[in-house]
N, CA, C and O atoms as CSV, one atom per row, in Angstrom:
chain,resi,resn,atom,element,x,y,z
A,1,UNK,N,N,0.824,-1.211,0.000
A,1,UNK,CA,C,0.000,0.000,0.000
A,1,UNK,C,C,0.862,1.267,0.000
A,1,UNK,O,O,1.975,1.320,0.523
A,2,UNK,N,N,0.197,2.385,-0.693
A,2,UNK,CA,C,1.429,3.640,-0.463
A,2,UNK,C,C,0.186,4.684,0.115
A,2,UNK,O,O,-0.935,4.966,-0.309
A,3,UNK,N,N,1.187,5.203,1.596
A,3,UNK,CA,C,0.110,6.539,2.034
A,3,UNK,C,C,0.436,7.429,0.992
A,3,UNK,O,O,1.357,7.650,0.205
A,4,UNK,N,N,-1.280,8.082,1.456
A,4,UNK,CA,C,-1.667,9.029,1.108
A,4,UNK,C,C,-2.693,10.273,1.913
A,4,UNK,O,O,-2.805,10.357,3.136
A,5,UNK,N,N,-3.131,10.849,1.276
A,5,UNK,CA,C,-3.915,11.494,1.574
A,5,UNK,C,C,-4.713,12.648,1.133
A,5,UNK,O,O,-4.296,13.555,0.412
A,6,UNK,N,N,-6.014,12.527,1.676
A,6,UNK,CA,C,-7.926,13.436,0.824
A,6,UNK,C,C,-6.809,14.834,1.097
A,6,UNK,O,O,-6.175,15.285,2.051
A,7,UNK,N,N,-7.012,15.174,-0.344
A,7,UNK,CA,C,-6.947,16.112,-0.219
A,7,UNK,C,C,-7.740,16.907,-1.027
A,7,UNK,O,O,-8.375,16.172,-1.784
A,8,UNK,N,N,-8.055,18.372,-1.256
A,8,UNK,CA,C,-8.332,19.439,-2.344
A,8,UNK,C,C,-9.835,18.827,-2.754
A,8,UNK,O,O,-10.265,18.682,-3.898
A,9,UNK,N,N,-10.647,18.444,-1.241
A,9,UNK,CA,C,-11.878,19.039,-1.242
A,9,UNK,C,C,-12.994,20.113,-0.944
A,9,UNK,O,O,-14.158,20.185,-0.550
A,10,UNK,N,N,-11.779,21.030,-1.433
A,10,UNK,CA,C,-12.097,22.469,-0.071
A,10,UNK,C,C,-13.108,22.335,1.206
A,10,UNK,O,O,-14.286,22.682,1.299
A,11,UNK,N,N,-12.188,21.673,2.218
A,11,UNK,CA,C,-12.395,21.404,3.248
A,11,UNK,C,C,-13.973,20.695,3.735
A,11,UNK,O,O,-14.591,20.847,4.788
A,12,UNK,N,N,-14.356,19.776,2.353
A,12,UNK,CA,C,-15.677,19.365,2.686
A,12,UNK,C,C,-15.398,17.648,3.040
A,12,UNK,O,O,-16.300,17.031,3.607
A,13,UNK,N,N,-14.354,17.077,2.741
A,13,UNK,CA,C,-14.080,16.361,2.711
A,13,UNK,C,C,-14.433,15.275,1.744
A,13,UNK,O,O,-14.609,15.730,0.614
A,14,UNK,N,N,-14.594,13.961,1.838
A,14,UNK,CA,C,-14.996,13.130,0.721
A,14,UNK,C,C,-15.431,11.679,1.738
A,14,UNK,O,O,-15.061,11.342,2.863
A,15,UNK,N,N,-16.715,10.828,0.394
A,15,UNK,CA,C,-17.146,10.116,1.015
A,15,UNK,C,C,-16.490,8.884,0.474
A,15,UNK,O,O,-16.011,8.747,-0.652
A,16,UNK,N,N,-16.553,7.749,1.733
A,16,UNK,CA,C,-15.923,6.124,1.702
A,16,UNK,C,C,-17.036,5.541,1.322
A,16,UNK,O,O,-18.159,5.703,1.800
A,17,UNK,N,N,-16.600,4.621,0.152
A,17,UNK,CA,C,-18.100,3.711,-0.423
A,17,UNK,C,C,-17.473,2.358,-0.475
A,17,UNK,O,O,-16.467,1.844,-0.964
A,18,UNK,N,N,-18.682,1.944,0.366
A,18,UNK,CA,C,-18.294,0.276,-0.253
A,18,UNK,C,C,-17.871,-0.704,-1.658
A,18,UNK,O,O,-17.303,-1.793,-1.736
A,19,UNK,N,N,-18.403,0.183,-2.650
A,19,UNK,CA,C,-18.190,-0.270,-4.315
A,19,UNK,C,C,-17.726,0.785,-4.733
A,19,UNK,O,O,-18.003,1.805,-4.101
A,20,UNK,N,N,-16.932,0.872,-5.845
A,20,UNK,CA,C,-16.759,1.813,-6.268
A,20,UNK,C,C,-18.589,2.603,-6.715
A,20,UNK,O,O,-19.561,1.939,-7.077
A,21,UNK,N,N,-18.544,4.286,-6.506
A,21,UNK,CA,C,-19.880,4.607,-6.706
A,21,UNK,C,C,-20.961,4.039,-6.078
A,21,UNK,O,O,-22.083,4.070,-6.583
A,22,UNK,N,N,-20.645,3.353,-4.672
A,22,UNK,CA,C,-22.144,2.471,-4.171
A,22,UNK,C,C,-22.488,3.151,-3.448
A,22,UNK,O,O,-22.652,4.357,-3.630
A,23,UNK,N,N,-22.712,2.451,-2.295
A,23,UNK,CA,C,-23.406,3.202,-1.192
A,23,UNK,C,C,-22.319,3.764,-0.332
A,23,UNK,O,O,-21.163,3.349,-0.260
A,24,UNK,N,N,-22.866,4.783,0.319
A,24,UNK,CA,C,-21.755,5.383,1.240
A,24,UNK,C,C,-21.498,4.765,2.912
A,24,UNK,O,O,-22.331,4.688,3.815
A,25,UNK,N,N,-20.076,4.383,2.924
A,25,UNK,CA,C,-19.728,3.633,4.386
A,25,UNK,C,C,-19.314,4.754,5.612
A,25,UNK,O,O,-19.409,4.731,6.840
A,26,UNK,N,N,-18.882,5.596,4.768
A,26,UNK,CA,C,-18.718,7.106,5.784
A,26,UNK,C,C,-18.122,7.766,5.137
A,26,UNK,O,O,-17.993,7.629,3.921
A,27,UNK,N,N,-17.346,9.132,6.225
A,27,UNK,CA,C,-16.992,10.249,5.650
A,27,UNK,C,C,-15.500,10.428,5.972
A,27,UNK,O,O,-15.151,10.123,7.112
A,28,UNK,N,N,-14.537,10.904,5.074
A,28,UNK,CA,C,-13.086,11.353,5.401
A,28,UNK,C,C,-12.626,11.951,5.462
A,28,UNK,O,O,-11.695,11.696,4.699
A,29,UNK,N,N,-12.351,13.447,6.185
A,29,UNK,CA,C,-12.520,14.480,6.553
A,29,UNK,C,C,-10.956,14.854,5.471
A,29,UNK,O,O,-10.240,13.918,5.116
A,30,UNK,N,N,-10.715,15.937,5.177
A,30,UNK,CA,C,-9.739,16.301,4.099
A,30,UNK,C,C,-8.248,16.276,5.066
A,30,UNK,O,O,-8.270,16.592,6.255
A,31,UNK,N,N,-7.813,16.130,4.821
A,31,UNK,CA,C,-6.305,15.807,5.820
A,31,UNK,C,C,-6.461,14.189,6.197
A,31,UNK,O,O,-5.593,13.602,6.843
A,32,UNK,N,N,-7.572,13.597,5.755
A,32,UNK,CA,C,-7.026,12.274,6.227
A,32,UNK,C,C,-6.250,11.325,5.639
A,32,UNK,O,O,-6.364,11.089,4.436
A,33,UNK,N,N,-5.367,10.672,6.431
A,33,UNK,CA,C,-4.148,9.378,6.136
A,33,UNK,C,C,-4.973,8.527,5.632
A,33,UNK,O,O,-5.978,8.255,6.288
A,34,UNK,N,N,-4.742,7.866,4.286
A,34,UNK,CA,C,-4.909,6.184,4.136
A,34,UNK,C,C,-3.776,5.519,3.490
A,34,UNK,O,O,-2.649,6.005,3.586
A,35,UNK,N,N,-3.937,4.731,3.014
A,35,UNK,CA,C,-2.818,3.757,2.244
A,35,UNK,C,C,-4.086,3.197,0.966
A,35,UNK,O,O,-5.131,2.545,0.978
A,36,UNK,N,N,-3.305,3.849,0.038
A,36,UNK,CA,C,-3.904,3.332,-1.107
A,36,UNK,C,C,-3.510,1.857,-1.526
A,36,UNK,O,O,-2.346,1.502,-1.339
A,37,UNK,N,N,-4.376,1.029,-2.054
A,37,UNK,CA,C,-4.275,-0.068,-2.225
A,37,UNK,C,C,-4.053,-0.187,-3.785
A,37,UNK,O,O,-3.835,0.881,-4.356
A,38,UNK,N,N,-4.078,-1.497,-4.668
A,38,UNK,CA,C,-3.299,-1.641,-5.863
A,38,UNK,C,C,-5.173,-1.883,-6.681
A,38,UNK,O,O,-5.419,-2.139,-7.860
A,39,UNK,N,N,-5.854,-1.745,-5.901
A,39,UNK,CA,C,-7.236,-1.767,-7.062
A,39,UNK,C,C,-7.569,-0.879,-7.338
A,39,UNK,O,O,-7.594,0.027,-6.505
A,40,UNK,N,N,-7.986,-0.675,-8.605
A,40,UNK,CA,C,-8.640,0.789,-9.027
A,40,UNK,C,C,-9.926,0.280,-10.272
A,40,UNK,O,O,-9.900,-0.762,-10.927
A,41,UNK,N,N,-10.780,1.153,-10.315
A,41,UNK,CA,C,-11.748,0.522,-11.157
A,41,UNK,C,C,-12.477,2.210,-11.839
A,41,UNK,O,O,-12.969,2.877,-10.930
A,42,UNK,N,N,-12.551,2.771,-13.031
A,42,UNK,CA,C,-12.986,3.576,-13.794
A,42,UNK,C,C,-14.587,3.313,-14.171
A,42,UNK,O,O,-14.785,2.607,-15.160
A,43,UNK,N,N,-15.621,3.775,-13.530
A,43,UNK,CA,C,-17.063,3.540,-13.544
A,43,UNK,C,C,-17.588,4.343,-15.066
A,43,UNK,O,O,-16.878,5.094,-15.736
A,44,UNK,N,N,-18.416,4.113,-15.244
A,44,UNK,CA,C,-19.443,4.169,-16.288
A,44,UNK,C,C,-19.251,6.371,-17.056
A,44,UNK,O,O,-19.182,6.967,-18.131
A,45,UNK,N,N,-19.254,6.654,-15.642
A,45,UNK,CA,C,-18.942,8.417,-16.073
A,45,UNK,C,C,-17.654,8.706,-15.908
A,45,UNK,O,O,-17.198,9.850,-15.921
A,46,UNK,N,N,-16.888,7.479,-15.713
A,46,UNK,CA,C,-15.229,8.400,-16.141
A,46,UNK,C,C,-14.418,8.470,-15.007
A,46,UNK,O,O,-13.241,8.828,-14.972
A,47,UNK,N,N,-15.458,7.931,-13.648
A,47,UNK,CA,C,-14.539,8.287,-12.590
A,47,UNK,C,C,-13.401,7.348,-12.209
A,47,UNK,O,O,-13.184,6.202,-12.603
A,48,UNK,N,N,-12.798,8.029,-11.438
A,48,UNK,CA,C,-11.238,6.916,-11.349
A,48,UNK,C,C,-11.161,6.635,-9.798
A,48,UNK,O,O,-10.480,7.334,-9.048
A,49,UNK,N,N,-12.085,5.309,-9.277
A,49,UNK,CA,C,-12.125,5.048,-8.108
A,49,UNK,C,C,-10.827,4.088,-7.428
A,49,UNK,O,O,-10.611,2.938,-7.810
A,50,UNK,N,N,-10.133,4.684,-6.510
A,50,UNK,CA,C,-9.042,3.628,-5.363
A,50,UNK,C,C,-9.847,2.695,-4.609
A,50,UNK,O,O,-11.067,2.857,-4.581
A,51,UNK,N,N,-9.348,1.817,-4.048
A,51,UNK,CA,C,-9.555,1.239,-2.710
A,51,UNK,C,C,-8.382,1.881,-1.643
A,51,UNK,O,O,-7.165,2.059,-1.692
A,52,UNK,N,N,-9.527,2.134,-0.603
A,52,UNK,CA,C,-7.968,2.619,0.369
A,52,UNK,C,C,-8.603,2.158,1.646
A,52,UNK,O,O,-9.777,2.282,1.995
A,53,UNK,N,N,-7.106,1.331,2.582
A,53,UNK,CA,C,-7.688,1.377,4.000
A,53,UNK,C,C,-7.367,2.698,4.835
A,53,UNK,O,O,-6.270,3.253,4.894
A,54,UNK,N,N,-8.383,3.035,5.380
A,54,UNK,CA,C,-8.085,4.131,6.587
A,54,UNK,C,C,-7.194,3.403,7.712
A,54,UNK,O,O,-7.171,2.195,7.949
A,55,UNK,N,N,-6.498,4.379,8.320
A,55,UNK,CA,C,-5.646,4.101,9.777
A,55,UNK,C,C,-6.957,3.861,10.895
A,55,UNK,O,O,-6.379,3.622,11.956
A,56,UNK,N,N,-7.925,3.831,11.059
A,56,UNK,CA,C,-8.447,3.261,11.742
A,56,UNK,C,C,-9.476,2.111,11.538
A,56,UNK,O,O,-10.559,1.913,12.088
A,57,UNK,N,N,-8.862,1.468,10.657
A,57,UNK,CA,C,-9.224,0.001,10.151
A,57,UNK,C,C,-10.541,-0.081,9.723
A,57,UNK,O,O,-11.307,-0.880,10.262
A,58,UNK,N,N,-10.952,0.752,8.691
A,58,UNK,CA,C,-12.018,0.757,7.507
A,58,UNK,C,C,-11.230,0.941,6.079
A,58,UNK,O,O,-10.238,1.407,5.519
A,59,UNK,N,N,-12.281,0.309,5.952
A,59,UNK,CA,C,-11.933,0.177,4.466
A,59,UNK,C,C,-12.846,0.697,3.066
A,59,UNK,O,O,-14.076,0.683,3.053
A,60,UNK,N,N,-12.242,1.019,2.246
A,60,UNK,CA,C,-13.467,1.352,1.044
A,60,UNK,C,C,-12.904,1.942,-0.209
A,60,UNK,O,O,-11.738,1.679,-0.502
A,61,UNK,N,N,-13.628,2.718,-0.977
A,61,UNK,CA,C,-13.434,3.444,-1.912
A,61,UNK,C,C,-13.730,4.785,-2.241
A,61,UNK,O,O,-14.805,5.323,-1.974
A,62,UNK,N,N,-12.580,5.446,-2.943
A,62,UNK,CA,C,-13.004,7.488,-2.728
A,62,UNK,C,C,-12.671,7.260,-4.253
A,62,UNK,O,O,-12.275,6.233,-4.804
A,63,UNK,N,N,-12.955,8.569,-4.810
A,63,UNK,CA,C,-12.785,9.231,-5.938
A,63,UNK,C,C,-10.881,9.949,-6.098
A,63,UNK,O,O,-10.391,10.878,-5.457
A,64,UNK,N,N,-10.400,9.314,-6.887
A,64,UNK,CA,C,-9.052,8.772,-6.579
A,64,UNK,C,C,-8.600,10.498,-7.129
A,64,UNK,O,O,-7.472,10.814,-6.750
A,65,UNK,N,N,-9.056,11.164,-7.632
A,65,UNK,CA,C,-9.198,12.899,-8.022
A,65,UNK,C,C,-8.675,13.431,-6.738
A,65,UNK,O,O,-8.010,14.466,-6.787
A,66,UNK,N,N,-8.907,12.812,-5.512
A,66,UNK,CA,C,-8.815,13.621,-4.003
A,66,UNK,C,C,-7.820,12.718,-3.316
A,66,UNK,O,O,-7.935,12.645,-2.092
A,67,UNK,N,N,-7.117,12.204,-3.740
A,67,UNK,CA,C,-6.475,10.869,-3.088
A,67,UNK,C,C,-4.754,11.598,-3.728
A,67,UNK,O,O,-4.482,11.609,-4.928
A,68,UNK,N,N,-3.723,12.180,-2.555
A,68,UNK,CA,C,-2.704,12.217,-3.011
A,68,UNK,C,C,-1.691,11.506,-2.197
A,68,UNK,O,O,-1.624,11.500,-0.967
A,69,UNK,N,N,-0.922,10.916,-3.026
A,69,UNK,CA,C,0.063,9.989,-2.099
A,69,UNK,C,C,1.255,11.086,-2.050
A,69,UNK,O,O,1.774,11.918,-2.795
A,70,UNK,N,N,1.399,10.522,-0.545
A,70,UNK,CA,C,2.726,11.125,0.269
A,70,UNK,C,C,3.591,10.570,-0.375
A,70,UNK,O,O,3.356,9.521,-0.974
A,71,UNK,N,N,4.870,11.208,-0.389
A,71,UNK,CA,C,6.540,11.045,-0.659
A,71,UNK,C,C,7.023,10.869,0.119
A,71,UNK,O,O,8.245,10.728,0.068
């Protein structure tokens, strides 16, 4: 996995979905740590969804647009 982190949702943060585009599992406030994982899946309108686990052991999928990995 490589961290990362939500960023450049002007401070609204972004939502965790169980499928890429499914239902929503919660919310990730903009500054938050995950570790992006090696799946990615491009839905029907173009979007470019990650899997990422959060540091407090959830898991899901964001809109990979807001997802920047640390150096």
């Amino acid at each position: 996995p490589a961290p990362a982190v939500i960023a450049n949702t002007d401070g609204q943060g972004l939502r965790l979905r169980w499928t890429p585009g499914g239902p929503i599992a919660g919310a990730l406030p903009e500054g938050t740590i995950v570790d992006v994982l090696p799946q990615h899946e491009v839905d029907a309108d173009g979007v470019d969804w990650v899997k990422v686990d959060v540091l407090d052991g959830r898991s899901g999928w964001v809109a990979a647009e807001y997802v920047v990995e640390l150096r």
